[in-house]
C-alpha positions, 0 to 999 in steps of 0.5 A: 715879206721874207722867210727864212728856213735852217737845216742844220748837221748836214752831211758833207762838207760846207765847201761842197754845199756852197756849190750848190747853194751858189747855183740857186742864189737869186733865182725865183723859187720854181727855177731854183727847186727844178736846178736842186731837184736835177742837180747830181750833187749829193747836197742838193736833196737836203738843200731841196728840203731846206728850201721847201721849209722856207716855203712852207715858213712863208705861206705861215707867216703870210696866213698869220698876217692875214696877206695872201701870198703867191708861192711863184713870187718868191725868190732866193734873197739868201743862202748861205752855208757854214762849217759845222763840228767836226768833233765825234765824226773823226774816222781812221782808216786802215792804211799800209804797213800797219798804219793809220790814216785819220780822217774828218767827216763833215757837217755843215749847216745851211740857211735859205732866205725868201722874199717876195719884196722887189729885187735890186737892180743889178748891177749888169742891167742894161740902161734904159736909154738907147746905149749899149752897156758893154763897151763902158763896161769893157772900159771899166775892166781895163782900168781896174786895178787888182789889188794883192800880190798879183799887183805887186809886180805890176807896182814895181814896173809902173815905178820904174818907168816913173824914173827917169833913165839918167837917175838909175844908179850904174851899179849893175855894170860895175859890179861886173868883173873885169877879165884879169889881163897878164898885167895884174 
């Protein structure tokens, strides 16, 4: 069973709330609530709330499917958190020589889902045969290739040592000048 909770217009960045909602994601219920509840962030108080809806929403939809539901098996399937509007919180702030500073308040809206359903296995889990996960998984990295700019030097060298060392054109050593001797 799977219960979902939204608080919307929140105060404070989306960015800042996703550091919160990133520390709780995949825990169990109780785990996640003592992580909000002794967490410094601001956001953590209203993502506490959130999450206690959810729970709330999913001891109502168990009592309306006439299942019995343990609270302490519930864990964080979701949590997500978007960028609200930014329109009517625009400050200014005073600043030197006359001016003025602009300045975006932020909302953000969060969304928690909880689930009761087995959890995947993960992707690190370790095998169930005797074996030990970590040199294959040290293997893997080292093969890995990354993708984006930072593969584009990297392409650029495994090209170059592809080609033989006869086929590169001698155009660096002749466009060299040659020091001008008295007879020219």
């Amino acid at each position: 069973m799977e219960a979902t909770a939204s608080a919307k217009y929140l105060r404070g960045s989306a960015q800042k709330a996703r550091l919160v909602v990133d520390m709780i994601r995949g825990k169990d219920v109780s785990q996640a609530l003592a992580i909000l509840r002794f967490s410094k962030k601001r956001a953590a108080s209203s993502i506490e709330k959130c999450m206690r809806s959810a729970i709330a929403n999913a001891n109502e939809a168990a009592e309306k499917a006439n299942v019995s539901i343990d609270p302490d098996e519930l864990w964080v399937r979701t949590a997500f958190v978007d960028r609200g509007p930014t329109k009517n919180r625009r400050r200014v702030r005073p600043a030197p020589q006359g001016r003025a500073y602009r300045e975006q308040r932020h909302f953000c809206h969060v969304t928690i889902s909880l689930s009761n359903d087995e959890r995947p296995a993960a992707k690190g889990a370790k095998p169930a045969e005797g074996g030990e996960a970590k040199p294959a998984k040290l293997a893997e990295s080292k093969r890995r290739k990354r993708g984006g700019a930072a593969a584009a030097p990297r392409a650029k060298r495994a090209a170059s040592k592809e080609e033989p060392a006869a086929e590169k054109p001698a155009a660096k050593k002749a466009s060299k000048k040659k020091p001008k001797t008295e007879e020219e």
